[in-house]
C-alpha positions in Angstrom: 17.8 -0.2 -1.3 15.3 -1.3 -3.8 13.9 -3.8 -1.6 13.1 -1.0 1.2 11.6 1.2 -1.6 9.5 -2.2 -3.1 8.6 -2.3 0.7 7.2 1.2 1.5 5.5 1.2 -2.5 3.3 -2.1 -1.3 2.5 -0.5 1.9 1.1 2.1 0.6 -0.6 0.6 -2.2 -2.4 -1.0 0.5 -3.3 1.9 2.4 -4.4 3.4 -0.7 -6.6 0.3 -1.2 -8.2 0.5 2.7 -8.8 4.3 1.9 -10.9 3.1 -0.9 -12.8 0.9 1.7 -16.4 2.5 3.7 -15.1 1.3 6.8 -11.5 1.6 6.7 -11.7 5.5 5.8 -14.2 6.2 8.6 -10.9 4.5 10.5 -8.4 6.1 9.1 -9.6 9.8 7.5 -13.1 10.2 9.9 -15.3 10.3 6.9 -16.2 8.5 3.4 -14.3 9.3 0.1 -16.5 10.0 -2.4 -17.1 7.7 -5.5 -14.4 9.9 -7.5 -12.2 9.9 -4.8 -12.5 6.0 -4.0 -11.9 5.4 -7.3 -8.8 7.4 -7.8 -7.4 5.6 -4.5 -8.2 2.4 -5.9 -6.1 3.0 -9.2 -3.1 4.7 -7.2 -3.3 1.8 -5.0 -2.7 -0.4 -7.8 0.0 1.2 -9.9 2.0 1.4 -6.7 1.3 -2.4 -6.0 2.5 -2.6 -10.1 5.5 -0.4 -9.6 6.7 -2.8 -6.6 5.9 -5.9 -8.2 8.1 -4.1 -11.6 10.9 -3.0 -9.0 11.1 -6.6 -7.8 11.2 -8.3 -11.1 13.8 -5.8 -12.2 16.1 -6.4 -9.1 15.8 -10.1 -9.3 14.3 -11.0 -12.6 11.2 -13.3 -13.4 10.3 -15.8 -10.7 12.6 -15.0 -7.9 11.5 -11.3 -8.3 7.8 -12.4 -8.3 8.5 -14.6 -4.7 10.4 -11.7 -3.1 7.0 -9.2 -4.0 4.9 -11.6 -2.4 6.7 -11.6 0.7 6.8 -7.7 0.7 3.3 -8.0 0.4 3.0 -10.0 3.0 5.0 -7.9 5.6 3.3 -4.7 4.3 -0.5 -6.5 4.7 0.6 -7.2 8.1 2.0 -4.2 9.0 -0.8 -2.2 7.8 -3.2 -4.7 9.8 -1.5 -4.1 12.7 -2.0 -0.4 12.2 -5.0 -0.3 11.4 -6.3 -2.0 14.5 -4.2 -0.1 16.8 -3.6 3.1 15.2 -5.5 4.1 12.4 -5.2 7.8 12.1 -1.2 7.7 11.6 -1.8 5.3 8.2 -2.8 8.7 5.4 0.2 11.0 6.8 2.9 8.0 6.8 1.5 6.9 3.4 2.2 9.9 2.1 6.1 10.3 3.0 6.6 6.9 2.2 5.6 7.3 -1.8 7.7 10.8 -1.3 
């Protein structure tokens, strides 16, 4: 169970991160965040990157914990690559339920 949750955290963290991005919010939302906005989607992006990375280490302790979040990230960065290419409009609503 805590690996699924670890999973959809670092997917969103990452989608919070591309929202941040020029390009990848002209993708995604049709228009640039503002520098208050951008900002405030960088910092959630990283505390729910944080909360996975703490979810992982607390499931499996130090090292282990830390490989395991590394291969969530991976799968997440490649499932949000492939989404992005193909269909970015979907990546803000499924986001959202994921960290709900």
């Amino acid at each position: 169970m805590s690996t699924w949750l670890a999973l959809a955290l670092s997917y969103a963290g990452f989608a919070f991160l591309a929202m941040a991005m020029r390009r990848h919010a002209l993708d995604m939302l049709g228009h640039v965040l503002t520098q208050g906005k951008q900002r405030t989607a960088q910092v959630l992006g990283v505390v729910l990157l944080t909360a996975a990375l703490v979810l992982c280490v607390h499931r499996w302790d130090g090292s282990v914990g830390a490989a395991v979040w590394l291969g969530l990230l991976t799968l997440s960065a490649l499932g949000l690559g492939l989404q992005l290419t193909y269909k970015p409009r979907l990546i803000k609503p499924l986001a959202l339920v994921l960290i709900l």
